[in-house]
DOTIMI-5452 format. One line per field, with one value per residue (C-alpha): residue number from 1; residue in three letters; x, y, z. Coordinates in Angstrom, 2 decimals. Example, Ala and Ser with C-alpha at 12.3 -4.5 7.8 and 13.67 -1.06 7.14 Angstrom:
% DOTIMI-5452
n: [1|2]
res: [Ala|Ser]
px: [12.30|13.67]
py: [-4.50|-1.06]
pz: [7.80|7.14]
//
This chain:
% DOTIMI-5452
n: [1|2|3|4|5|6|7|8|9|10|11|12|13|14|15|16|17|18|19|20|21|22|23|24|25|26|27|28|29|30|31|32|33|34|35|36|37|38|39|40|41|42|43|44|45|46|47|48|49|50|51|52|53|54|55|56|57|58|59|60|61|62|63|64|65|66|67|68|69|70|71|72|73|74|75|76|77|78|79|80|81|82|83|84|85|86|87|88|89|90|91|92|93|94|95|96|97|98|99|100|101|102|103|104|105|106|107|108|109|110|111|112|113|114|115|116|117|118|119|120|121|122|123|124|125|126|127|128|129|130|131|132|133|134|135|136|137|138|139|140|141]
res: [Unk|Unk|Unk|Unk|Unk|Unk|Unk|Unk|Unk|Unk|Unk|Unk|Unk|Unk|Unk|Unk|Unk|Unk|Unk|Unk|Unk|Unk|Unk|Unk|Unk|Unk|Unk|Unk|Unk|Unk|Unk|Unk|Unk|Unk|Unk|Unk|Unk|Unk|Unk|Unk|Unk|Unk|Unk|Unk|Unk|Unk|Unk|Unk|Unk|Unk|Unk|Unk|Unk|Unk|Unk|Unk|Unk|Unk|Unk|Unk|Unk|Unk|Unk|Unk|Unk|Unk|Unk|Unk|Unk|Unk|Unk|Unk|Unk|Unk|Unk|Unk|Unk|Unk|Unk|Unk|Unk|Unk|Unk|Unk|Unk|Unk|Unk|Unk|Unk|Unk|Unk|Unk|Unk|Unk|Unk|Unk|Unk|Unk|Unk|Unk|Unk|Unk|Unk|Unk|Unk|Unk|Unk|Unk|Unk|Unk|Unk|Unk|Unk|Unk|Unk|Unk|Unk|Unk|Unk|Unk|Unk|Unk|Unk|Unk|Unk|Unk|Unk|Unk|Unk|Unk|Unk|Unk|Unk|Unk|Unk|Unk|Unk|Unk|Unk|Unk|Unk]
px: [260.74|263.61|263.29|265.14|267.39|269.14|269.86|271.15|275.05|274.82|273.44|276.81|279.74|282.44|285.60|289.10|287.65|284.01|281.30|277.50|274.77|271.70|268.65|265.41|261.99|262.07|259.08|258.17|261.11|260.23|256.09|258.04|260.13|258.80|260.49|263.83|264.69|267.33|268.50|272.50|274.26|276.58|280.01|282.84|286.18|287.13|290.57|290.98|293.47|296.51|294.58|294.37|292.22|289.05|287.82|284.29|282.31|278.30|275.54|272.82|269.48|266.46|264.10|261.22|263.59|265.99|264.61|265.28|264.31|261.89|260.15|257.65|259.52|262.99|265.29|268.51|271.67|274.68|278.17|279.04|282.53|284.50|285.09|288.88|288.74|291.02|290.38|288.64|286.18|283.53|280.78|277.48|274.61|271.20|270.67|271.54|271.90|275.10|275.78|279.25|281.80|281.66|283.89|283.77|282.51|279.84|278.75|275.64|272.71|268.35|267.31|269.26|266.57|263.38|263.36|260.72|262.77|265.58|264.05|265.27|264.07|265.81|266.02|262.69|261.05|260.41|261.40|265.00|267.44|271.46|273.11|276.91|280.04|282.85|285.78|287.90|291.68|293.23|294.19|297.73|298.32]
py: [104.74|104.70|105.39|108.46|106.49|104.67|108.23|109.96|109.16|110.04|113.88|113.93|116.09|116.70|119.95|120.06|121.84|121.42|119.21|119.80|117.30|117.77|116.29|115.82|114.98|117.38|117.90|114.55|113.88|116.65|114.64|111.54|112.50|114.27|116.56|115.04|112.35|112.91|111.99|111.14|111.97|109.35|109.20|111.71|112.54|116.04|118.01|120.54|123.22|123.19|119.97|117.47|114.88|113.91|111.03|109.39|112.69|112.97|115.69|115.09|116.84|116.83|118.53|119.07|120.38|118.92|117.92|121.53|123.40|126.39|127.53|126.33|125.60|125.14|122.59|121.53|121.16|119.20|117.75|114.17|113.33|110.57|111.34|111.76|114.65|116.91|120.44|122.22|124.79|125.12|126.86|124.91|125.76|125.14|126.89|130.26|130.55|129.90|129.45|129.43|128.59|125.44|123.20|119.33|120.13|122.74|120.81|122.66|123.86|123.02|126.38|126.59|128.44|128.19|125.13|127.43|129.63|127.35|125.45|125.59|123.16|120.06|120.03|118.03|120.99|119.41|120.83|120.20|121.43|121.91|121.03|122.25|122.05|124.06|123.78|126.81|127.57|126.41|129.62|130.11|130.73]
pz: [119.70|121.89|125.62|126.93|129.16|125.81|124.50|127.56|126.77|123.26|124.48|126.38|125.39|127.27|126.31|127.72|131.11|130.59|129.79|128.73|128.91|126.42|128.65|126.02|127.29|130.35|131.29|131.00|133.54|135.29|135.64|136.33|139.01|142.19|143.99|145.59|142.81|140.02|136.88|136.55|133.26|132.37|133.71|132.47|133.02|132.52|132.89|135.32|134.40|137.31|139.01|136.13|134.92|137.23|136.69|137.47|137.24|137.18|136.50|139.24|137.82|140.49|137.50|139.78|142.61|145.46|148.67|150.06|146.80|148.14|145.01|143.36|139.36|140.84|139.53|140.84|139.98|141.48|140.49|141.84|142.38|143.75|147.57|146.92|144.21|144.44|145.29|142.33|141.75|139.09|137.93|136.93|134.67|133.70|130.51|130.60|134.30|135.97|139.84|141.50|142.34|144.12|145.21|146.61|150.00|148.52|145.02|144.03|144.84|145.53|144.68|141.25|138.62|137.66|135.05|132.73|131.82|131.32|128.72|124.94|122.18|120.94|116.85|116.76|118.49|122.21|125.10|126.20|128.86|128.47|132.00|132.20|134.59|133.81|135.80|136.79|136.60|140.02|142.05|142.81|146.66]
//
Protein backbone atom coordinates (compact mmCIF):
# COMPACT_ATOMS: atom_id res chain seq x y z
CA UNK A 1 0.00 0.00 0.00
CA UNK A 2 1.13 3.38 -0.60
CA UNK A 3 2.34 5.62 2.23
CA UNK A 4 0.32 8.79 2.85
CA UNK A 5 3.15 11.09 2.02
CA UNK A 6 3.11 9.72 -1.95
CA UNK A 7 -0.63 10.68 -2.03
CA UNK A 8 -0.64 14.03 -0.38
CA UNK A 9 -0.29 16.11 -3.85
CA UNK A 10 -2.77 14.14 -5.61
CA UNK A 11 -5.54 15.19 -2.54
CA UNK A 12 -4.63 18.79 -3.64
CA UNK A 13 -6.98 21.05 -5.54
CA UNK A 14 -6.57 24.34 -6.00
CA UNK A 15 -9.85 27.16 -7.66
CA UNK A 16 -9.22 30.58 -9.14
CA UNK A 17 -9.13 32.17 -5.36
CA UNK A 18 -9.05 29.08 -3.33
CA UNK A 19 -7.53 25.88 -2.74
CA UNK A 20 -8.60 22.70 -0.58
CA UNK A 21 -6.35 19.97 0.54
CA UNK A 22 -8.00 16.43 1.25
CA UNK A 23 -5.64 15.05 4.25
CA UNK A 24 -6.55 10.96 4.65
CA UNK A 25 -5.22 8.96 7.53
CA UNK A 26 -5.81 11.67 10.24
CA UNK A 27 -5.83 10.25 13.09
CA UNK A 28 -3.06 8.27 12.36
CA UNK A 29 -1.20 11.70 11.70
CA UNK A 30 -2.77 13.05 14.40
CA UNK A 31 -0.88 9.58 16.77
CA UNK A 32 2.18 10.35 14.78
CA UNK A 33 2.66 13.80 15.38
CA UNK A 34 2.66 15.34 18.93
CA UNK A 35 1.56 18.43 19.70
CA UNK A 36 3.69 21.28 17.88
CA UNK A 37 4.69 19.32 14.59
CA UNK A 38 2.85 19.74 11.19
CA UNK A 39 2.14 18.40 8.07
CA UNK A 40 2.75 20.81 4.81
CA UNK A 41 0.42 20.39 1.80
CA UNK A 42 2.29 20.63 -1.29
CA UNK A 43 3.11 23.87 -2.85
CA UNK A 44 0.33 26.04 -4.72
CA UNK A 45 -0.10 29.07 -6.38
CA UNK A 46 -3.39 30.65 -6.14
CA UNK A 47 -4.89 34.04 -7.59
CA UNK A 48 -5.91 36.66 -5.45
CA UNK A 49 -8.68 38.83 -6.81
CA UNK A 50 -7.20 42.76 -7.08
CA UNK A 51 -3.59 41.28 -5.79
CA UNK A 52 -2.82 38.55 -8.34
CA UNK A 53 -1.16 35.38 -8.53
CA UNK A 54 0.79 34.14 -5.22
CA UNK A 55 3.03 31.94 -5.72
CA UNK A 56 4.81 29.29 -3.36
CA UNK A 57 1.81 28.85 -0.98
CA UNK A 58 1.50 26.01 1.84
CA UNK A 59 -1.22 24.53 4.26
CA UNK A 60 0.61 24.00 7.66
CA UNK A 61 -1.64 21.33 9.69
CA UNK A 62 -0.34 20.74 13.45
CA UNK A 63 -3.30 17.82 13.78
CA UNK A 64 -2.68 17.29 17.41
CA UNK A 65 -2.43 21.16 18.02
CA UNK A 66 0.26 24.10 17.67
CA UNK A 67 2.69 24.68 20.30
CA UNK A 68 0.22 27.23 21.98
CA UNK A 69 -3.00 25.21 21.23
CA UNK A 70 -4.98 25.29 24.80
CA UNK A 71 -7.52 22.54 24.41
CA UNK A 72 -7.29 19.33 24.67
CA UNK A 73 -8.60 18.04 20.59
CA UNK A 74 -7.45 21.28 18.97
CA UNK A 75 -5.84 21.29 15.67
CA UNK A 76 -4.25 24.04 13.91
CA UNK A 77 -4.32 25.69 11.05
CA UNK A 78 -1.86 28.09 9.24
CA UNK A 79 -1.05 29.53 5.70
CA UNK A 80 2.74 29.74 4.70
CA UNK A 81 3.76 32.30 2.34
CA UNK A 82 6.85 33.61 0.89
CA UNK A 83 8.05 36.58 3.17
CA UNK A 84 7.40 39.08 0.29
CA UNK A 85 3.55 38.35 -0.32
CA UNK A 86 1.71 40.91 -0.96
CA UNK A 87 -0.95 42.16 1.25
CA UNK A 88 -3.98 39.74 1.20
CA UNK A 89 -6.52 38.49 3.43
CA UNK A 90 -8.13 35.10 3.69
CA UNK A 91 -10.23 33.01 5.45
CA UNK A 92 -9.05 29.35 6.42
CA UNK A 93 -10.91 26.21 7.26
CA UNK A 94 -10.87 22.94 8.78
CA UNK A 95 -13.97 21.25 7.73
CA UNK A 96 -16.86 23.09 8.37
CA UNK A 97 -15.30 25.66 10.57
CA UNK A 98 -13.89 28.76 9.19
CA UNK A 99 -11.59 31.41 11.02
CA UNK A 100 -10.74 34.91 9.67
CA UNK A 101 -9.58 36.98 8.15
CA UNK A 102 -5.96 36.86 8.27
CA UNK A 103 -3.46 38.37 6.64
CA UNK A 104 0.60 37.79 6.26
CA UNK A 105 1.56 39.18 9.56
CA UNK A 106 -1.46 37.26 11.38
CA UNK A 107 -1.51 33.71 9.24
CA UNK A 108 -3.62 31.50 11.40
CA UNK A 109 -4.30 30.28 14.36
CA UNK A 110 -3.26 27.25 17.50
CA UNK A 111 -6.61 27.14 18.86
CA UNK A 112 -8.46 26.56 15.42
CA UNK A 113 -11.39 23.67 16.25
CA UNK A 114 -11.66 20.71 17.75
CA UNK A 115 -10.26 18.07 15.04
CA UNK A 116 -13.42 15.56 16.20
CA UNK A 117 -15.77 17.26 14.97
CA UNK A 118 -14.01 18.21 11.93
CA UNK A 119 -13.63 14.90 10.67
CA UNK A 120 -15.59 13.56 7.47
CA UNK A 121 -14.84 10.21 5.70
CA UNK A 122 -12.72 9.66 2.63
CA UNK A 123 -14.69 7.35 -0.12
CA UNK A 124 -13.01 4.21 1.43
CA UNK A 125 -14.77 5.07 4.69
CA UNK A 126 -11.58 6.29 6.94
CA UNK A 127 -11.40 9.23 8.58
CA UNK A 128 -10.28 12.27 6.58
CA UNK A 129 -10.04 16.05 7.01
CA UNK A 130 -10.61 18.90 4.15
CA UNK A 131 -8.11 21.90 4.95
CA UNK A 132 -9.04 25.19 2.88
CA UNK A 133 -7.67 28.82 2.16
CA UNK A 134 -9.79 31.07 0.44
CA UNK A 135 -8.54 34.30 -0.42
CA UNK A 136 -10.69 37.46 -0.20
CA UNK A 137 -11.42 40.33 -2.67
CA UNK A 138 -8.72 43.11 -1.97
CA UNK A 139 -10.52 46.12 -0.23
CA UNK A 140 -10.54 49.31 -2.02
CA UNK A 141 -9.20 52.25 0.23
Amino acid sequence: PQQPEQRRPAELQVYPDRAEWLVRDVLAWKQNLPKGQAMDSPPFDCEVPGVGTLHGLMLRFYPGGGVHARAEDTCSLYLVHPFDMPWAKYELAIGNCVQGPFDPIFGGSDDFCSLAASLTEDETGQPAVCLGVRFLPAQLP
